[in-house]
Structures are given as C-alpha cells and as structure tokens.
C-alpha positions as CSV (number, residue, x, y, z in Angstrom):
1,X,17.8,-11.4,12.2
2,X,15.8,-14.2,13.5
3,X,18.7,-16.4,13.1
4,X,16.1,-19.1,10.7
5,X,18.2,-18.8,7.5
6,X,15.7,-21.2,5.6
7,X,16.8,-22.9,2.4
8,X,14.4,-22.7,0.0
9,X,15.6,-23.8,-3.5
10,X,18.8,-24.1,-5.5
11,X,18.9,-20.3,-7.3
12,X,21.0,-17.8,-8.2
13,X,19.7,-14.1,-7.9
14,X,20.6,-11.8,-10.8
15,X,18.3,-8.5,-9.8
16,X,16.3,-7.3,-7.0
17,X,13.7,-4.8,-6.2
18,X,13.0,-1.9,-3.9
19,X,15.6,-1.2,-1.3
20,X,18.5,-3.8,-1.8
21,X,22.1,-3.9,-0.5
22,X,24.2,-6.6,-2.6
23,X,27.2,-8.1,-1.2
24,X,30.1,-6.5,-3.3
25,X,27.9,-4.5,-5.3
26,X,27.2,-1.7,-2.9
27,X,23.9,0.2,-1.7
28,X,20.8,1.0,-4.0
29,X,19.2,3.5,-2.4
30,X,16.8,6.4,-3.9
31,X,17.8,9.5,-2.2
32,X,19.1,11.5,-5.2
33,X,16.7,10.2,-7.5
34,X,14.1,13.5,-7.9
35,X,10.4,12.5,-6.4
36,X,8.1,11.1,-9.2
37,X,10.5,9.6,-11.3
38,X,11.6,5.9,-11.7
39,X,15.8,5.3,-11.7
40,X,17.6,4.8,-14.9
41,X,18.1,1.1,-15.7
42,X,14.6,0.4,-13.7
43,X,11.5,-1.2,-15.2
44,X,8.3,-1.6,-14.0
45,X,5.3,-3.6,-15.3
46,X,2.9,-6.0,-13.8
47,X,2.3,-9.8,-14.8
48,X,-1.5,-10.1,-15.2
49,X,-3.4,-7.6,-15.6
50,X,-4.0,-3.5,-13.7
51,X,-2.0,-0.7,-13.9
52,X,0.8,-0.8,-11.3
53,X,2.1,2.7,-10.8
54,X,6.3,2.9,-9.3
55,X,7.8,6.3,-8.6
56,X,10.1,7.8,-6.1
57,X,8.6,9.5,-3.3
58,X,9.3,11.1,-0.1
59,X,8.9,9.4,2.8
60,X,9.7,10.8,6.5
61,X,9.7,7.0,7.0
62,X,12.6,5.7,5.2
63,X,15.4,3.5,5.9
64,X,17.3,6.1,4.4
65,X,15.6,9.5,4.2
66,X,14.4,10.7,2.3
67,X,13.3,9.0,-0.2
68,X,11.7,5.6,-1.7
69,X,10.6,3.6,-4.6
70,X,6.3,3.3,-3.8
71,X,4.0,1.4,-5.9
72,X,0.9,3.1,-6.0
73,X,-1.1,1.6,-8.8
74,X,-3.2,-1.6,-8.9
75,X,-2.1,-5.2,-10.9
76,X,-2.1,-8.8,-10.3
77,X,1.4,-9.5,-9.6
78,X,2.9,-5.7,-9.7
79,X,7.1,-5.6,-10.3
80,X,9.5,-3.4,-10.5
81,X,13.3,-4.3,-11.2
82,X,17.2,-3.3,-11.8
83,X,17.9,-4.4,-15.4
84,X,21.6,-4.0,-14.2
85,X,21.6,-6.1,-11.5
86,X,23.9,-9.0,-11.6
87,X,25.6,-11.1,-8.7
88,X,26.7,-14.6,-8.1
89,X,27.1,-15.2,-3.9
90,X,26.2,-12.9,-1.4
91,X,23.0,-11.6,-0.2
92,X,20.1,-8.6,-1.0
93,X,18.2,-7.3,1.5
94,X,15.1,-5.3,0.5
95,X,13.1,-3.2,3.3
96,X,9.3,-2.7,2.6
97,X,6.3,-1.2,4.6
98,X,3.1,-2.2,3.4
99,X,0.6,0.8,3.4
100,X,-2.6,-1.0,1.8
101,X,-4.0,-3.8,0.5
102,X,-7.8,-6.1,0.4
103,X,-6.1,-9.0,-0.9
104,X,-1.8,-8.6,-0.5
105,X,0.0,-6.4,1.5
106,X,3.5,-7.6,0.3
107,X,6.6,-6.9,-1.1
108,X,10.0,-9.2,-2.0
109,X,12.5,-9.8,-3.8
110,X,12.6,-10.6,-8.0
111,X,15.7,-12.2,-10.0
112,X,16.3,-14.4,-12.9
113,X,14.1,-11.8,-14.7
114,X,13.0,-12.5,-18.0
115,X,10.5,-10.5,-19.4
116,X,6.5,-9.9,-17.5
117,X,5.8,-13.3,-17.5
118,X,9.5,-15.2,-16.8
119,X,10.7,-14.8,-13.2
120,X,11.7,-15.7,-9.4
121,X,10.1,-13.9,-6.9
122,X,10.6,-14.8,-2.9
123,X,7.7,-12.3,-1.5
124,X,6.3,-11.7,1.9
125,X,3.2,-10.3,3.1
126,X,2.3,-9.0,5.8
127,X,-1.6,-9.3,5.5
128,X,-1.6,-13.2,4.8
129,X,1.6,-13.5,7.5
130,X,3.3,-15.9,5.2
131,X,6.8,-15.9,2.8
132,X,6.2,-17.6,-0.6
133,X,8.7,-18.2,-3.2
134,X,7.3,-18.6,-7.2
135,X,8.4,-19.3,-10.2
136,X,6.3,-17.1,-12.7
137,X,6.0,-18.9,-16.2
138,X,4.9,-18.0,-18.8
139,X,2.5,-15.5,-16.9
140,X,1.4,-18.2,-14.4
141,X,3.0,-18.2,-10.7
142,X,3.7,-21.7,-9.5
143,X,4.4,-22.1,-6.2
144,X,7.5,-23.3,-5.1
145,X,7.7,-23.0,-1.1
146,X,5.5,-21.6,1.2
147,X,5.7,-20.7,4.9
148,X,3.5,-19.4,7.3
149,X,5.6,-16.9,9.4
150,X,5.0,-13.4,10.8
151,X,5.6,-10.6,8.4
152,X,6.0,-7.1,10.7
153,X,4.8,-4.3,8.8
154,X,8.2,-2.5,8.9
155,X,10.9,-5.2,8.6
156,X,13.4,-6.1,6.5
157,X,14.2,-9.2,4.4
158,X,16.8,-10.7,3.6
159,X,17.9,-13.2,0.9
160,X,21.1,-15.2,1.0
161,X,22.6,-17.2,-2.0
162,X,25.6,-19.0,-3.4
163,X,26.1,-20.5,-5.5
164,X,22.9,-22.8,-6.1
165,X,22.0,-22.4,-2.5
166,X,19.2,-19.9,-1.7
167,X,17.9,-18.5,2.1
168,X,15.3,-16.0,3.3
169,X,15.0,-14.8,6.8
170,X,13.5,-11.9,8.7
171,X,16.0,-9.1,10.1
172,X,15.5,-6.5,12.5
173,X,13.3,-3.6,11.7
C-alpha cells in the first residue's frame, strides 16, 4: 500500500467486481469456476453501447492460479458484478491487469448497483494514469473525483469504507 488512503465521498459499497476480498465476507476468487463460463449470481452488461464479453479464463498470470474473470468484448462503460454482494464497513480489493485498450485500459470497483444505467464505480486506468470515481445516472457518468496518479499495470486496488466514509489507494503488486 502506498499508505495515501484518499477519501473520496461519503458511500457505502454493496457489490464489487473482478477479484475482491471483503472484510468478513471472505475471498471471491474464480478457480473452480470451469473456463468460459460467468459465476452464478454474476451479471454482465455494458452502459452505453458494444458488446462487452466476461468469462472465466486461464491465466498463468493470476493472483490466484489459475483462473480469472476477463472481459474480452468491446462497450462504452463495460461491467460486470456480484448480485449477492452486500457489506456495510470494511474494505474490497479487486486486482486487474490491463491487456489492451486505444482509449481505457482500466478496471475498478462497482457498488450501489442498480440496473445498466444506476451505479458507483471508483475505476483506475492504467493508460490515462489517473483514479476516477462516477456516479452513472441514468446512463450518463458524472464525475465525482478525479486524480491523476500512477496506475501499474499489475497492481491491486483497494477500497475502504464505513460507514459513509469511502478511500481508495494503491497496494502492492
């Protein structure tokens, strides 16, 4: 960890995406989920328009091998996220490695999830080297913080809350 916990607004996270590790709620990882599948209780979709593609694939790579969740596809604003998911304090921590991209390289974190076009996101990417957090609403992102800051490749982040207090920092690869 950087040791920068920044505050960034007062949220509460109620689902993640990717990777996570919730405080209390255990690991979510994608090992025994077969390759080209999604995870029960997972839903995928873009806000905007493309054709996002999310399936579990193997990766020699992973954080825990051998598997993880890739999006493949194209979309605006491509997501992916845990129906399931609730929690009140405590922190998720997704990991991501960015493996192409023109215009985003990214990947982050969504909660307070809605529907396509009602949702959080805190997101970092590592082509622009920034962290942005959005409110999407009705199907338009409105920026709510953003902060230049180097995004490795490989690293993963990590977002703290309770209560109505949120954080994002950078932790070790």
């Amino acid at each position: 960890m950087d040791g920068k916990l920044r505050k960034i607004s007062p949220l509460a996270l109620s689902i993640a995406m990717l990777t996570a590790t919730a405080a209390l709620a255990g690991d979510e990882k994608f090992d025994t989920i077969a390759p080209g599948t999604l995870p029960a209780d997972w839903i995928c979709g873009v806000t905007g328009k493309g054709s996002p593609v999310w399936k579990v694939e193997a990766d020699a790579s992973a954080p825990s091998k051998p598997n993880v969740l890739r999006q493949s596809g194209t979309g605006t604003f491509p997501w992916c996220v845990k129906q399931s998911a609730q929690i009140t304090d405590g922190f998720v921590e997704v990991k991501f490695k960015p493996l192409a991209g023109r215009e985003d390289q990214a990947g982050g974190l969504v909660w307070r999830f809605k529907d396509a076009n009602n949702y959080y996101i805190a997101r970092a990417n590592a082509l622009e080297n920034n962290v942005s957090l959005y409110h999407t609403q009705n199907g338009r992102r409105v920026t709510i913080k953003y902060v230049d800051a180097p995004v490795a490749k490989s690293r993963s982040k990590k977002l703290g809350f309770r209560s109505k207090e949120l954080g994002w920092s950078t932790v070790g690869a």
